[in-house]
C-alpha positions as CSV (number, residue, x, y, z in Angstrom):
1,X,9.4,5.3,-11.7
2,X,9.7,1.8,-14.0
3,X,6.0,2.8,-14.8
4,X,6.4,6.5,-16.2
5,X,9.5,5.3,-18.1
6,X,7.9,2.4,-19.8
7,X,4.3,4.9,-20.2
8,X,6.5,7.6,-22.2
9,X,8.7,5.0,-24.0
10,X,5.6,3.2,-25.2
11,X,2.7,5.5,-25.1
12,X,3.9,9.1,-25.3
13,X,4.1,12.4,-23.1
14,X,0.6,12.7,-23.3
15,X,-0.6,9.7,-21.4
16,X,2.6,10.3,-18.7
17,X,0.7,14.0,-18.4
18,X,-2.9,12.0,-17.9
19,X,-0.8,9.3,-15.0
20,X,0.6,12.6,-13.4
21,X,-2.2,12.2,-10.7
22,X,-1.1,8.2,-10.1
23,X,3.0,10.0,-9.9
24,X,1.7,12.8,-7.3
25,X,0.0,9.7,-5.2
26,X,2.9,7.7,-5.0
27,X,4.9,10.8,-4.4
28,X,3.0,11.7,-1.7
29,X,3.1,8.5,0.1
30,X,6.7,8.0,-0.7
31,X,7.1,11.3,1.7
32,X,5.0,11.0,4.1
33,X,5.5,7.0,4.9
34,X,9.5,8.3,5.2
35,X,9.1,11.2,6.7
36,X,6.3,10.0,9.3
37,X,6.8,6.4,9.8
38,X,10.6,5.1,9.0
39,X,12.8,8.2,10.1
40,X,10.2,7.3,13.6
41,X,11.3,3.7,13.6
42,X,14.9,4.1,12.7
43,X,16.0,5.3,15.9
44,X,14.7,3.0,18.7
45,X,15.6,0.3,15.8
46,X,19.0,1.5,16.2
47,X,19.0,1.4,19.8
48,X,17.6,-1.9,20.6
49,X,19.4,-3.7,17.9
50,X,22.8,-2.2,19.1
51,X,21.9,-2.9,22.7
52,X,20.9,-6.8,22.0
53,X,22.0,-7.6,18.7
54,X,19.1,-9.7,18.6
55,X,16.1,-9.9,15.1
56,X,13.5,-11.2,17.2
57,X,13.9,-8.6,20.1
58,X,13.5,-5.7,17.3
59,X,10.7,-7.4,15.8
60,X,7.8,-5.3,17.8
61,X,9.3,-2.2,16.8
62,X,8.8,-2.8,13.1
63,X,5.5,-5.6,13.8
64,X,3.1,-3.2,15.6
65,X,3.7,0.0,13.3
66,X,3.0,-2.8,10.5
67,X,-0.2,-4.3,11.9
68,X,-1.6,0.0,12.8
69,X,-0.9,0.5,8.8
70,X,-2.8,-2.5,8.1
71,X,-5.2,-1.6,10.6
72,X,-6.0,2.2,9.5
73,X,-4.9,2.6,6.1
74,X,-7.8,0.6,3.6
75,X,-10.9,1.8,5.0
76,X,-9.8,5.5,4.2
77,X,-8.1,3.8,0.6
78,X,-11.0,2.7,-0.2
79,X,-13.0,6.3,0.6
80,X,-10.3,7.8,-0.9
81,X,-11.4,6.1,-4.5
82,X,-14.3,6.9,-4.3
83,X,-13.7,10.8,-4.0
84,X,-10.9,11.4,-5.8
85,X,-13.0,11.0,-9.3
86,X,-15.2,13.8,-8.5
87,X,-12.4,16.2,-6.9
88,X,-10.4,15.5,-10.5
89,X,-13.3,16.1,-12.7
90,X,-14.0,19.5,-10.2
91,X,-10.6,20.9,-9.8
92,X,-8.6,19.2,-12.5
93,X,-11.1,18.2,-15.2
94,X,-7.8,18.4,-18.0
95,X,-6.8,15.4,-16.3
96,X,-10.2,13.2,-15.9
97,X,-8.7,10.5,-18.3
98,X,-6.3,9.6,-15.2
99,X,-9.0,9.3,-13.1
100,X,-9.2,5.2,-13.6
101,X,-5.5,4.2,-12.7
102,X,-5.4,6.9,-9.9
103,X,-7.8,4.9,-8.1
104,X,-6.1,1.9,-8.3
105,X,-2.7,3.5,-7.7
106,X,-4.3,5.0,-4.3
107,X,-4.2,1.2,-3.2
108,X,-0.4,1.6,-3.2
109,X,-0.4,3.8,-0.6
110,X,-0.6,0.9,1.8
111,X,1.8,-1.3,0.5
112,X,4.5,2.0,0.4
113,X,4.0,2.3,4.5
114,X,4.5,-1.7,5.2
115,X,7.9,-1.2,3.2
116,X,9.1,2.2,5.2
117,X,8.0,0.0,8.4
118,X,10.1,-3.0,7.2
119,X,13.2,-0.8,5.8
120,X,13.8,0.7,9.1
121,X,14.4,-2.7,10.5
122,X,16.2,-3.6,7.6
123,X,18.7,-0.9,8.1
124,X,19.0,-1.3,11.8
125,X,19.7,-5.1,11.7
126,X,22.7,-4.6,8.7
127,X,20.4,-6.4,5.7
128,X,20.6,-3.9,3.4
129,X,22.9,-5.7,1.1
130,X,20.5,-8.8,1.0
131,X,17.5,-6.7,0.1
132,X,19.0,-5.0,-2.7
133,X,19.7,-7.9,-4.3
134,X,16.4,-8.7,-4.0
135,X,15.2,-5.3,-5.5
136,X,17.4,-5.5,-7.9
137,X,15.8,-9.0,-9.1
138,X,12.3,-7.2,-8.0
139,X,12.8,-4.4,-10.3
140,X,13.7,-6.6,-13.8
141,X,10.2,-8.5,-12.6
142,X,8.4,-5.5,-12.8
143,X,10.3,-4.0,-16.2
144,X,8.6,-7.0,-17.9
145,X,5.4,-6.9,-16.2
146,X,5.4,-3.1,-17.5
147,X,6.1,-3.4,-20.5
148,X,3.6,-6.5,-21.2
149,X,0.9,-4.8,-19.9
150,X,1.9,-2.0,-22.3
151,X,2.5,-3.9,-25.1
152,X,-0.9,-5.7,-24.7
153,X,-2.7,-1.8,-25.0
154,X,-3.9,-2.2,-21.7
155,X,-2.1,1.3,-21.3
156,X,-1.7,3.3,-18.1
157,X,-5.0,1.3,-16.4
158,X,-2.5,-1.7,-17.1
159,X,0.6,0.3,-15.5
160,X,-1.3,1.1,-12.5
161,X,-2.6,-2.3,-12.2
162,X,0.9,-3.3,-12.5
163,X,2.4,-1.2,-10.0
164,X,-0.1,-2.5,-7.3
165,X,0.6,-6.3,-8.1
166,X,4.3,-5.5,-7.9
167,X,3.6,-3.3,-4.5
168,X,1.7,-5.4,-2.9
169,X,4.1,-8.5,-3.9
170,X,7.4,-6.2,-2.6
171,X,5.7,-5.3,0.9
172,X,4.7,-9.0,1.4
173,X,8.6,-10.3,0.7
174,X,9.7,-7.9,3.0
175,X,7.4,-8.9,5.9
176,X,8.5,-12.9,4.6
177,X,12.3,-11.9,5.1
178,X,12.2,-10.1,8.3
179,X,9.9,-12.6,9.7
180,X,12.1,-15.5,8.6
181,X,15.3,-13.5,10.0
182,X,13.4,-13.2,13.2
183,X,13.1,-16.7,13.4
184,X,9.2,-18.0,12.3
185,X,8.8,-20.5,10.6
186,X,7.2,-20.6,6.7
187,X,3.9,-21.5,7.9
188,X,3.8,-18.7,10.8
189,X,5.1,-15.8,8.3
190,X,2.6,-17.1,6.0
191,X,0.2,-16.7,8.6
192,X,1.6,-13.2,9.4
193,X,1.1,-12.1,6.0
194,X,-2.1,-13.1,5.3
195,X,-3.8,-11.6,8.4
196,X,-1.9,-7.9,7.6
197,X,-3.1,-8.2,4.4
198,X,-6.8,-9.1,5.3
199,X,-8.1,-6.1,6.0
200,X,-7.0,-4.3,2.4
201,X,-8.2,-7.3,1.0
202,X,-11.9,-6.8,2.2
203,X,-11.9,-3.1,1.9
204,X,-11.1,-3.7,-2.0
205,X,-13.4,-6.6,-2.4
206,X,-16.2,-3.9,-0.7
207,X,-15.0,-1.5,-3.0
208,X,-16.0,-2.9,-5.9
209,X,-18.7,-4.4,-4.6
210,X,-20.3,-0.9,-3.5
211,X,-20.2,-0.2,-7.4
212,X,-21.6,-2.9,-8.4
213,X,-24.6,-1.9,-6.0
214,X,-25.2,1.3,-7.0
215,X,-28.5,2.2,-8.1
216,X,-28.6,5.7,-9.0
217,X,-25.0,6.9,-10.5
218,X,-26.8,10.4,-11.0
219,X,-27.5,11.0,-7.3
220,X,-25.5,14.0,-6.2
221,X,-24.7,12.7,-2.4
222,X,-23.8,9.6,-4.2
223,X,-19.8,9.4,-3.2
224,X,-21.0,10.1,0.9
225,X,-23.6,7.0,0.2
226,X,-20.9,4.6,-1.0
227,X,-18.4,5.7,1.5
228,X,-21.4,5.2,4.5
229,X,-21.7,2.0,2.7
230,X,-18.7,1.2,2.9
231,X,-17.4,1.7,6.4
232,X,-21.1,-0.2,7.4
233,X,-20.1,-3.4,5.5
234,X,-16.3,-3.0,7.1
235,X,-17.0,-3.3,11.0
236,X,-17.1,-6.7,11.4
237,X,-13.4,-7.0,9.7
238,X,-12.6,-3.9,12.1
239,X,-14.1,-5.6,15.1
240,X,-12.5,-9.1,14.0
241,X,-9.0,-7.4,14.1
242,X,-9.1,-5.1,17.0
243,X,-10.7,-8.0,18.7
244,X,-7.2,-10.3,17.9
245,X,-4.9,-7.7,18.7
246,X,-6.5,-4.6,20.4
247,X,-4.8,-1.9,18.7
248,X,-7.5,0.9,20.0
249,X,-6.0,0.1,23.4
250,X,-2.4,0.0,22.2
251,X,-2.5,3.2,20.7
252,X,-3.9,4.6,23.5
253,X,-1.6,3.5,25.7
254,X,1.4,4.5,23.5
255,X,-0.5,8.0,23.5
């Protein structure tokens, strides 16, 4: 919520009322990444960690959830911005201002499941204490960062913009410090981290790139093109991953 404070301190009620649709997408994902991903975790964290005592032998609990996320989660991001304009303007048109920083706030989504995947093992292997620190420190970061960007009159495009940088740069010190407490070394984690974060990474680049390209903005099938588009251009990263870590077969084993 350091964005909506810092929006109504510096800009007013009126642009907080426009953001509303970036607050109900990081409400949303808040719930459901608790509700259907950590409160899942927490218990067989529990158990293993209390049977073994052991980081590294708790590590595949929180790892494979964390690699599925990464896995699943941008292709339908990246869909996901490109509908969510013309739902706005069709069901709430009062709101159509918001439309620009709720699709980059829908990126957030992503980085709000690696952290319910990593706080689970957090909690089970007694770090809580360390990581609050390090929220704590997280959280005066991003009070600046805010409040620059709104300063600067970059207004709530700037907030949502800020709230992905600061996401995206939580999740990956989470994956860093449970890596590290699991015993890989700074080039491995760094390894780690930049392969879960690959596949966001491409889905955004194709994104934009998918706007770029568009011909005819007045098309009315247009959103179903750029999607079509999108997903074409993205099976070579999909094949890449699932060819290093076979998560198709995973998941249908765990099923």
């Amino acid at each position: 919520r350091v964005d909506v404070f810092l929006i109504a301190i510096f800009l007013g009620p009126t642009q907080v009322g426009y953001y509303g649709i970036s607050i109900m997408i990081m409400d949303f994902a808040v719930l459901l990444a608790d509700k259907g991903v950590s409160q899942v975790l927490s218990p067989h964290l529990l158990k293993e960690y209390g049977r073994t005592g052991s980081h590294s032998d708790v590590a595949t609990y929180y790892e494979m959830p964390v690699r599925l996320v990464c896995y699943v989660l941008p292709p339908l991001l990246a869909i996901g911005t490109l509908v969510i304009g013309p739902l706005v303007h069709l069901l709430l048109p009062q709101y159509a201002a918001g439309i620009p920083s709720a699709e980059i706030t829908l990126w957030c989504v992503m980085f709000v499941a690696l952290h319910f995947s990593v706080h689970a093992f957090f909690v089970a292997s007694d770090m809580v204490k360390k990581i609050i620190k390090l929220q704590t420190a997280t959280l005066f970061v991003a009070l600046f960062l805010q409040a620059a960007c709104l300063k600067l009159g970059y207004g709530i495009m700037g907030a949502a913009w800020c709230t992905l940088a600061v996401s995206a740069g939580w999740a990956a010190l989470e994956l860093f410090v449970a890596r590290r407490a699991c015993g890989h070394s700074v080039p491995e984690t760094m390894s780690f981290i930049s392969v879960v974060y690959m596949p966001i990474v491409a889905c955004f680049t194709l994104r934009h790139l998918v706007d770029i390209f568009a011909v005819d903005a007045t098309q009315p099938f247009l959103p179903v093109l750029r999607a079509g588009s999108l997903l074409l251009c993205y099976l070579p990263v999909f094949f890449l991953y699932e060819n290093k870590f076979s998560m198709l077969r995973t998941v249908r084993q765990a099923v």
